[in-house]
C-alpha positions as CSV (number, residue, x, y, z in Angstrom):
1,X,0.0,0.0,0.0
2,X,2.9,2.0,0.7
3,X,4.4,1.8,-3.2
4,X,0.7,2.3,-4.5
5,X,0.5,5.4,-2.5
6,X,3.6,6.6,-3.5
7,X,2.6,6.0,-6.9
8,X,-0.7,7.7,-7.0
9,X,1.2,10.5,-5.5
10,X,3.3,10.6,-8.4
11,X,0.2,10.2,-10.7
12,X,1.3,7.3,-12.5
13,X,-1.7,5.7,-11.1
14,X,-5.2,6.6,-10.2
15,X,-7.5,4.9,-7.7
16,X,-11.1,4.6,-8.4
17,X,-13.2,4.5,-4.9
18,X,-16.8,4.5,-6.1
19,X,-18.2,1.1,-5.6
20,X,-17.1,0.4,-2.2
21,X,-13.1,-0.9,-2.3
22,X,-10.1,0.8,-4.2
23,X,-9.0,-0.1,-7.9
24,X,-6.0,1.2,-9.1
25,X,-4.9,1.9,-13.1
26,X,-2.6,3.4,-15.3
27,X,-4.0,7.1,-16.5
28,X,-4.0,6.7,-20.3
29,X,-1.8,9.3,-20.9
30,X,1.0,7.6,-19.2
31,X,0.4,4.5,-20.8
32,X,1.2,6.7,-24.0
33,X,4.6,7.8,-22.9
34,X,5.9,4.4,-21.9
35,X,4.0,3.2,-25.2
36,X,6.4,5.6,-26.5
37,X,9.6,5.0,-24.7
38,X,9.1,8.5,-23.7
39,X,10.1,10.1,-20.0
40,X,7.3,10.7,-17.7
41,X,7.5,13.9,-15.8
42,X,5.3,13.8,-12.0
43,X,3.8,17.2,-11.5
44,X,5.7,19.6,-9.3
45,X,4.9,18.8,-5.8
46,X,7.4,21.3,-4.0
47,X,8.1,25.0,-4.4
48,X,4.4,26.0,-5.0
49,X,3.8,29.2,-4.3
50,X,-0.4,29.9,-3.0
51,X,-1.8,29.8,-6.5
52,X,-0.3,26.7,-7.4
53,X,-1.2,25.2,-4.1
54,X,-5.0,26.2,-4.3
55,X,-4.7,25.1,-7.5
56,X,-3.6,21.7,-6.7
57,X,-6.3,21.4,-4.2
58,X,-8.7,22.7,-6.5
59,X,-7.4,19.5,-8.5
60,X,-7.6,17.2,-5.4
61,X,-11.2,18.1,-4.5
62,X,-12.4,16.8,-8.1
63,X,-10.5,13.8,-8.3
64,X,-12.7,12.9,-4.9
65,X,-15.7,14.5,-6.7
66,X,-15.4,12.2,-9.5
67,X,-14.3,9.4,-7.4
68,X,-10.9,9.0,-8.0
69,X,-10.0,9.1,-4.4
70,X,-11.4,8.5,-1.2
71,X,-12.0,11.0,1.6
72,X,-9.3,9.2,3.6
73,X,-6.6,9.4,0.5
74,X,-8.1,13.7,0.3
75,X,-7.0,13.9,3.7
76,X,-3.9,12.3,3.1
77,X,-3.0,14.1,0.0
78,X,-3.7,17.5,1.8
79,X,-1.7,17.1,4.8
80,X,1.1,15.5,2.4
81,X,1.5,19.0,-0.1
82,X,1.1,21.2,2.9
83,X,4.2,19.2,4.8
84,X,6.0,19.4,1.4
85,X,5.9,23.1,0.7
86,X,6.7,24.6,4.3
87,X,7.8,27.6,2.2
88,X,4.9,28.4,0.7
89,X,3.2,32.0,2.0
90,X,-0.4,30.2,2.6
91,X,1.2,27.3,4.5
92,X,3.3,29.5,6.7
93,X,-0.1,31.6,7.4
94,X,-2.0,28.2,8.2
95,X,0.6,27.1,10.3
96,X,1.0,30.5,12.3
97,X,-2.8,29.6,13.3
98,X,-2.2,26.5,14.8
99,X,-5.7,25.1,14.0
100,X,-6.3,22.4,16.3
101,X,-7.8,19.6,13.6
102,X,-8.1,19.0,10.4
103,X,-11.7,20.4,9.5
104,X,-10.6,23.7,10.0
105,X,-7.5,23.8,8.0
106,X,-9.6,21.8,5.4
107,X,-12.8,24.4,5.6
108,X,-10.0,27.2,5.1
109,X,-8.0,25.7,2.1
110,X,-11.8,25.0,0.3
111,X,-12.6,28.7,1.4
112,X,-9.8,29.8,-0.2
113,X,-9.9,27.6,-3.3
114,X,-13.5,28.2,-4.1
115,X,-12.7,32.1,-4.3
116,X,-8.9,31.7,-6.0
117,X,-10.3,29.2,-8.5
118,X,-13.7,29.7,-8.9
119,X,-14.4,32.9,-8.0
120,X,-17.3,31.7,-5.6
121,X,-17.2,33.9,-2.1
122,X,-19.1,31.5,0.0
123,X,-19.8,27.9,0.7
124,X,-22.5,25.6,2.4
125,X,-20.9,23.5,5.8
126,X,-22.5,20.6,3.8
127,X,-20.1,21.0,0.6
128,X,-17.3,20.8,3.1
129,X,-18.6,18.2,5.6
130,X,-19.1,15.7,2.8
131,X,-15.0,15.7,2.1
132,X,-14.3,15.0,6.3
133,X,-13.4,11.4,6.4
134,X,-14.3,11.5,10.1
135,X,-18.4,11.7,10.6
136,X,-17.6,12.6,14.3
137,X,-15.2,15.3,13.7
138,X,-17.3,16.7,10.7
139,X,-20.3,17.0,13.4
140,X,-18.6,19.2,15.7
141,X,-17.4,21.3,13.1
142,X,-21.0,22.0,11.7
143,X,-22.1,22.1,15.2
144,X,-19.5,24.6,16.1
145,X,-19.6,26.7,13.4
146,X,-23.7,27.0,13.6
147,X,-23.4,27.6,17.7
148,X,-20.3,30.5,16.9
149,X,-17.4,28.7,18.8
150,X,-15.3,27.5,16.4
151,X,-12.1,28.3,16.4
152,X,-12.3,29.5,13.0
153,X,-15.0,32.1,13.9
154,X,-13.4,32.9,16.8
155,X,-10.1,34.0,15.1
156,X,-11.8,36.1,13.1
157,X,-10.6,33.9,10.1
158,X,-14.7,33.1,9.0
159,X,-17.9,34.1,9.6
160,X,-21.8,33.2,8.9
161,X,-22.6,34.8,5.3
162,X,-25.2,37.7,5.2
163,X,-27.9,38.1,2.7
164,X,-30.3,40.8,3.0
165,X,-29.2,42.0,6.2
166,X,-29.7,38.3,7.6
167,X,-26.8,35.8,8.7
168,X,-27.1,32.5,7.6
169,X,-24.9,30.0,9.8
170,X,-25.7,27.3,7.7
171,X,-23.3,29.0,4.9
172,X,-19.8,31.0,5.7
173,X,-17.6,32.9,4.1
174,X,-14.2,34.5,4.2
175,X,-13.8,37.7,6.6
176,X,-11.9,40.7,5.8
177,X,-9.4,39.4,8.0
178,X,-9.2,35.8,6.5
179,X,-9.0,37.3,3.2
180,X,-5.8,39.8,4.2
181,X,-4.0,37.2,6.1
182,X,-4.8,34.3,3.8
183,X,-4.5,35.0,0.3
184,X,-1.6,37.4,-0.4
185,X,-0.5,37.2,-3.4
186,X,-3.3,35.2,-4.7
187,X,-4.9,35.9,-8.2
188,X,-8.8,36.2,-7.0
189,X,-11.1,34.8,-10.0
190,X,-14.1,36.8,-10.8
191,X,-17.4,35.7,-10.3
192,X,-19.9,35.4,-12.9
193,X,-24.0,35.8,-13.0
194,X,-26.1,34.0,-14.1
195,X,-26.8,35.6,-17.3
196,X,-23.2,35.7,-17.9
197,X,-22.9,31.6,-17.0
198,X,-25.7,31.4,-19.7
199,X,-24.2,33.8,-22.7
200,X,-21.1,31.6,-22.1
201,X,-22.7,28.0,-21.9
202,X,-21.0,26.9,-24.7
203,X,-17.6,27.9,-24.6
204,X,-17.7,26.0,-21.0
205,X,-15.8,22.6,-20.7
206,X,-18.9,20.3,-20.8
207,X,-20.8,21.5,-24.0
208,X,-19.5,22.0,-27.8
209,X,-21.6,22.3,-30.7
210,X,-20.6,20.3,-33.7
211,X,-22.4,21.8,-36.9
212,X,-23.4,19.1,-38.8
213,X,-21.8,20.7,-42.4
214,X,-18.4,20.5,-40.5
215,X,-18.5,16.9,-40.6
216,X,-16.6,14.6,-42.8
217,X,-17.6,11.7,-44.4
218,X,-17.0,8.9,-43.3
219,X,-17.6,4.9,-44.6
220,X,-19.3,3.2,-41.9
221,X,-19.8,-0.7,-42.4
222,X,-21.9,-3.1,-40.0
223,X,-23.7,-6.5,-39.2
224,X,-26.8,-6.6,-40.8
225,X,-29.0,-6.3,-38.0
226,X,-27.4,-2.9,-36.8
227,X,-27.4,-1.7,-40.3
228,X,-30.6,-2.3,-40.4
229,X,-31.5,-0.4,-37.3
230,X,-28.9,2.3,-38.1
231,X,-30.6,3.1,-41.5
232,X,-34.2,3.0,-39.9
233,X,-32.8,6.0,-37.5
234,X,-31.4,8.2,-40.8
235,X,-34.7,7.7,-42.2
236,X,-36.7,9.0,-39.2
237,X,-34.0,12.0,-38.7
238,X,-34.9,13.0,-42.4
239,X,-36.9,16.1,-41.4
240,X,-40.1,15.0,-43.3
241,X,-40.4,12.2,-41.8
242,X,-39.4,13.5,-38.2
243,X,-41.9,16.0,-38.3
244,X,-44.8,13.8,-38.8
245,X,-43.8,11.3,-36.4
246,X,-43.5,13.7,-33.9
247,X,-46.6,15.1,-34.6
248,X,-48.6,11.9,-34.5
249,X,-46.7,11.1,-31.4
250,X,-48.1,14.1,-29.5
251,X,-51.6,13.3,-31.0
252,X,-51.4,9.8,-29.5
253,X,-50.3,11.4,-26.1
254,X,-47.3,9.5,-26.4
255,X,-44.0,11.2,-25.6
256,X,-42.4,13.1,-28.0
257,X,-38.9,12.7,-27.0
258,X,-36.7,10.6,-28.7
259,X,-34.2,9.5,-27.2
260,X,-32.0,6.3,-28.2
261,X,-28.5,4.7,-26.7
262,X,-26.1,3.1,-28.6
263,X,-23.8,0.3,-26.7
264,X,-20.9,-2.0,-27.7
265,X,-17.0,-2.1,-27.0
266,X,-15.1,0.3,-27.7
267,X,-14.1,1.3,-31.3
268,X,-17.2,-0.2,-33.0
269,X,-18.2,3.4,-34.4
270,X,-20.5,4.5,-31.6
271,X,-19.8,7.7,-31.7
272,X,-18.9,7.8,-35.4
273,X,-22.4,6.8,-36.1
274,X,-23.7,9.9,-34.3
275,X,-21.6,11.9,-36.5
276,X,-22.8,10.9,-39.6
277,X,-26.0,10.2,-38.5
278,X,-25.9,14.3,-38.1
279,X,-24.4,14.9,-41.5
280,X,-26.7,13.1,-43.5
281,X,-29.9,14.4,-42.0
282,X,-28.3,18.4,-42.0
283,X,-28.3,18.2,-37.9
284,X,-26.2,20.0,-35.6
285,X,-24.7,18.1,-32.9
286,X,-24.6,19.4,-29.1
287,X,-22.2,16.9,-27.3
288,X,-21.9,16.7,-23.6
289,X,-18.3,15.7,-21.8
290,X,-20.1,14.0,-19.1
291,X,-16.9,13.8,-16.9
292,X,-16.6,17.3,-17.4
293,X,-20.6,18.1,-16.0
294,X,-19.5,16.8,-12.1
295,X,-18.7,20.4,-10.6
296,X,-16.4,19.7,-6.7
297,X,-19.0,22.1,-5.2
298,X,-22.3,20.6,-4.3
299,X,-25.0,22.2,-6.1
300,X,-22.9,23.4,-8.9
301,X,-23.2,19.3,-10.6
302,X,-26.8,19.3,-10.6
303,X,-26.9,23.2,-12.1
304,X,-24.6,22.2,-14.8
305,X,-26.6,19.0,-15.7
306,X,-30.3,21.6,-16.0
307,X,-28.3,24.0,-17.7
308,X,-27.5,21.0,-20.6
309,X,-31.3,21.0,-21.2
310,X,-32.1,24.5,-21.0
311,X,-29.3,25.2,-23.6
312,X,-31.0,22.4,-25.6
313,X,-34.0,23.5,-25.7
314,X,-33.4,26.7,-26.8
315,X,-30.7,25.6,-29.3
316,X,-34.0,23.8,-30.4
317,X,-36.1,26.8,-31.1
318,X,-34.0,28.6,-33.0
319,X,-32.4,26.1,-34.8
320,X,-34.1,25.3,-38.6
321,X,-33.5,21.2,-37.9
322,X,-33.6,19.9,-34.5
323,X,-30.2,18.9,-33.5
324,X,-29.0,15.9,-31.8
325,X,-27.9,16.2,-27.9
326,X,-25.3,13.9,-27.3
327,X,-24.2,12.6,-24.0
328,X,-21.0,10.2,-25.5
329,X,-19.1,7.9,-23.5
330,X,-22.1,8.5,-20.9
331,X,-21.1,5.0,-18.3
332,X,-21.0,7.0,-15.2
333,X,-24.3,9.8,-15.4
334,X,-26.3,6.7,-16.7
335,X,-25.3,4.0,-14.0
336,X,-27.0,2.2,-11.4
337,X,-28.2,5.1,-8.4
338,X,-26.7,4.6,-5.3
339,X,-28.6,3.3,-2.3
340,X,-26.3,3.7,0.4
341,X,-25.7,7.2,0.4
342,X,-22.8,7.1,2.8
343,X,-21.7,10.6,1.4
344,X,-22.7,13.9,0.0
345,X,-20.8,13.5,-3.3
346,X,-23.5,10.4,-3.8
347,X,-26.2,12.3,-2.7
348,X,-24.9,14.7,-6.0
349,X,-25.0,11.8,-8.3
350,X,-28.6,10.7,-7.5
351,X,-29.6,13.9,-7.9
352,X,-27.9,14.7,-11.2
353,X,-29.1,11.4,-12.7
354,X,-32.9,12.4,-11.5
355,X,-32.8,15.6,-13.1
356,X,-32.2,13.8,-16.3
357,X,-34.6,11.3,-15.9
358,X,-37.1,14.2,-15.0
359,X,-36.3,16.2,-18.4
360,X,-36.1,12.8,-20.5
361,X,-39.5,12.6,-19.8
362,X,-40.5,16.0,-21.1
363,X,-37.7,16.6,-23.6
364,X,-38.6,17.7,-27.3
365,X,-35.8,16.6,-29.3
366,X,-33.7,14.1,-29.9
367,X,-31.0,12.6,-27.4
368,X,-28.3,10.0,-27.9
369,X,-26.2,8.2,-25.4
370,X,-23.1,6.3,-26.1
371,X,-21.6,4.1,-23.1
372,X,-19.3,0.9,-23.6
373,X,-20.8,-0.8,-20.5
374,X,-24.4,-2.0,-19.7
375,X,-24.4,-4.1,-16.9
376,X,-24.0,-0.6,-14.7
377,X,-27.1,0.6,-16.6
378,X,-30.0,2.0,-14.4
379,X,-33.4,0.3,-15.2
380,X,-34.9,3.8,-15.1
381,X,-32.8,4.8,-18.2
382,X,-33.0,1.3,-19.9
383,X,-37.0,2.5,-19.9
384,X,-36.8,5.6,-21.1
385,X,-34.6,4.7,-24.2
386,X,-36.8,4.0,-27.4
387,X,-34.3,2.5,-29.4
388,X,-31.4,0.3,-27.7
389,X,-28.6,-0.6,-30.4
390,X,-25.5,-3.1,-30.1
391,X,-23.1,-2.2,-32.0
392,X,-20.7,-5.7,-32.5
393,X,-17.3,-6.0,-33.5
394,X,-16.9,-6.2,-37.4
395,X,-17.1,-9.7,-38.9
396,X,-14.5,-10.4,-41.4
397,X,-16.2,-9.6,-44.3
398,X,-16.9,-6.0,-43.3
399,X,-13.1,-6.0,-41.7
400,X,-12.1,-6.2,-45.3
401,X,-14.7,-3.1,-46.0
402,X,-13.0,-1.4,-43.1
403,X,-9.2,-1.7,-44.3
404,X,-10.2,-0.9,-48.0
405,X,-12.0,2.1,-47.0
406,X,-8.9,3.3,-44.5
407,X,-5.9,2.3,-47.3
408,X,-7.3,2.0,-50.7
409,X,-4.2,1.2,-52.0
410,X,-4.2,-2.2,-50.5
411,X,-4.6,-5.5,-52.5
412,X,-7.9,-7.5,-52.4
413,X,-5.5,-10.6,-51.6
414,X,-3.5,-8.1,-48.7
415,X,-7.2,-7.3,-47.3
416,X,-8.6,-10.3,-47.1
417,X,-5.5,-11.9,-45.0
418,X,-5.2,-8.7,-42.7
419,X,-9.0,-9.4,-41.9
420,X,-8.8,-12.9,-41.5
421,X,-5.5,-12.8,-38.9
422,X,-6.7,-9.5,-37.0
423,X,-10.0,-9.5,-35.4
424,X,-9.9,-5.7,-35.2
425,X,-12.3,-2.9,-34.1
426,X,-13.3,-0.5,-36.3
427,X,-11.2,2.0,-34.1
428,X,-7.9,-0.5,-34.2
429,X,-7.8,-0.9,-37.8
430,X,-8.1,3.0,-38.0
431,X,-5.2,3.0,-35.7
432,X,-3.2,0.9,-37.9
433,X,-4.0,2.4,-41.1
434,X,-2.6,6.2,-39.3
435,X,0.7,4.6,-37.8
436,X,1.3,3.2,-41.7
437,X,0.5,6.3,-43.3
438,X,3.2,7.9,-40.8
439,X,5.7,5.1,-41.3
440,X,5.2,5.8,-45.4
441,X,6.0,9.5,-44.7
442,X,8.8,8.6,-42.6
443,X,10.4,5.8,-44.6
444,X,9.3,5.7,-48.2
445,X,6.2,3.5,-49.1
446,X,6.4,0.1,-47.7
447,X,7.8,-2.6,-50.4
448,X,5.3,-5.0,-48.8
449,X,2.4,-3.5,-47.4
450,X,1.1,-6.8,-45.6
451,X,4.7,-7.5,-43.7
452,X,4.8,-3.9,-42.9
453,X,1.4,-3.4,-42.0
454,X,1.5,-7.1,-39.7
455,X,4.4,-5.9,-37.5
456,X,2.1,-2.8,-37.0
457,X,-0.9,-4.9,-36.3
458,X,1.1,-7.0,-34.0
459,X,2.2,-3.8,-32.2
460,X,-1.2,-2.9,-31.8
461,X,-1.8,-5.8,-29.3
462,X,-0.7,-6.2,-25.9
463,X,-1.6,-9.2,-25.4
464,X,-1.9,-11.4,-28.5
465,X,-4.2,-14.3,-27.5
466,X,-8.1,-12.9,-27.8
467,X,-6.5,-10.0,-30.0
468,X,-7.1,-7.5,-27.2
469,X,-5.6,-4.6,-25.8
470,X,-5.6,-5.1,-22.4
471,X,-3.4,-3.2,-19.9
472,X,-3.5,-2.1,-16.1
473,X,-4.0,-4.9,-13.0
């Protein structure tokens, strides 16, 4: 446990702590540098100066947000930069204080991140009790704070946030005092309104708008049965056809929402569908990172995911064609809710998930969900989705589709024998195709393409006997 935390520390590994026990993998872009040979730098640990610091706990309250740590390994973490940067101007104020437990340097360092990072002045005791490993400790310090003898309050460091002339004790905020003492030095973001969060939606980092003429084509090939399904969806998108659906839908007093999920591995054109899907029916695209929705402050999550809708919906009225809201690689929003609700960051994720659920039901438009695993998938969704689509790995015969469409240049002869040895993914064989049209830049065109093009292929794999890539413990 003692390597592992070192390592984590480090960040060449990441701990999952969702589902009740710790798993531990390699974050993908490490596993590119050692793919590559290349040295792996750890982030700078020592020297911070306050913005750096706040900054890194900024970046340690989301990894527990999102599950990537426990409260136990936040608490760790913390008291681990603050002993490695005794230098540092806010750790030399914090230690000055002589706080008597860890809540209340905690409560300060979120304090001060929420207004250095985020611009946001105050916060609610529960967004900082549900980070306090110890329930008992977290208690008292609510209890304290409410009743006006903490020792925070009693420095003169925090204090009960007024609203209309009225103190709330349930939320606090810096003092003059803590401000002055606490964050000299510290670049103080601006806070934004709420009109101003809404003019900006979109250049946020959970939403982008894909506009379907800026999409390429691309040759999609599948089993029968999904191209089946597939080409049943591009004719209802085909606005003639949408509109009178939609219309008889609402007639019927059935839902008019439309909202589909395709599943599968990964690399089995998913997404890709979506895409062109969009360009063939003349439909914008509004994707959602859903990792990027899950705010570190409560309340902030569940804004972000109403926002998503209310964006859509008017990105629905004045757009010509209805476009497509996309929530892709959507595993985590659309999992399983939580029944033991052992902390307020699951608290959150039940909450997010049944605002969706609430504006699935009423949503006018179309919505698509990509995920690579099922078995997590919460019945309520499973319900809600009119059209449920597997996408398999290729078969061989559309393999050979897949690698004439990627290098036309290849023989029928070097196809069919790169098909028959490789039981590739769409994704894999696109993989393949790019590392040999960088090999032909960098060493001349191959003399035989299927050798050349086999090493690569064998490359590709980590281990060799089901043909996939499979990496981490």
């Amino acid at each position: 446990m003692k390597d592992l935390t070192t390592l984590v520390h480090l960040r060449l590994l990441s701990v999952n702590s969702r589902f009740g026990g710790d798993s531990y993998s390699v974050p993908s872009h490490v596993l590119k540098l050692l793919s590559r040979n290349e040295d792996y730098k750890a982030p700078q640990v020592t020297g911070l100066d306050s913005n750096q610091l706040l900054a890194y706990v900024n970046t340690l309250i989301a990894r527990t947000c999102n599950h990537r740590m426990d409260t136990d390994a936040l608490q760790e973490e913390i008291m681990w930069i603050l002993d490695a940067n005794p230098e540092c101007r806010l750790v030399k104020e914090l230690n000055k204080l002589k706080l008597n437990n860890y809540s209340s340097t905690f409560a300060l360092l979120m304090l001060c991140s929420a207004l250095g990072t985020k611009g946001i002045e105050k916060l609610h005791l529960r967004v900082i009790l549900q980070y306090l490993e110890d329930q008992l400790e977290a208690t008292e310090f609510s209890f304290s704070v409410k009743e006006g003898y903490n020792e925070l309050i009693v420095k003169g460091l925090v204090e009960p946030y007024c609203e209309d002339g009225t103190a709330n004790p349930d939320i606090i905020t810096l003092t003059k005092k803590g401000r002055k003492k606490l964050l000299v030095g510290v670049k103080i973001e601006k806070a934004r309104d709420d009109d101003e969060e809404d003019e900006e939606l979109f250049e946020n980092n959970f939403l982008n708008l894909i506009k379907a003429d800026d999409i390429a084509h691309k040759p999609l090939f599948y089993e029968p049965q999904v191209e089946k399904l597939v080409s049943e969806l591009n004719k209802f998108f085909e606005q003639d056809s949408y509109n009178v659906i939609v219309e008889r839908m609402k007639q019927s007093n059935f839902r008019s929402a439309f909202a589909c999920i395709f599943y599968g591995g990964p690399g089995t054109g998913k997404t890709e569908t979506v895409y062109q899907l969009a360009r063939a029916t003349h439909r914008d695209i509004l994707i959602v990172d859903v990792p990027q929705i899950k705010d570190k402050w409560v309340g902030e999550s569940e804004k972000n995911v109403k926002s998503i809708f209310d964006q859509y919906r008017a990105l629905v009225k004045k757009s010509k064609l209805t476009p497509i809201l996309l929530f892709n690689e959507a595993d985590s929003i659309f999992s399983k809710r939580l029944t033991n609700l052992e902390h307020g960051v699951d608290q959150m994720y039940n909450t997010m998930q049944n605002i969706i659920l609430q504006e699935m039901e009423t949503l006018d438009g179309i919505l698509i969900a990509t995920t690579n695993l099922t078995d997590n998938l919460d019945k309520a969704f499973e319900r809600r989705f009119l059209y449920k689509i597997k996408f398999e790995r290729p078969c061989q015969e559309a393999r050979e589709h897949i690698w004439h469409a990627m290098i036309p240049t290849l023989s029928a002869e070097t196809v069919a024998a790169l098909a028959k040895k490789y039981d590739f993914s769409g994704g894999q064989i696109e993989n393949v195709a790019r590392k040999y049209a960088i090999n032909n830049i960098l060493y001349g065109e191959a003399q035989n393409p299927l050798d050349s093009l086999s090493d690569i292929c064998d490359n590709e794999l980590i281990e060799g006997s089901d043909n996939s890539r499979r990496v981490g413990f």
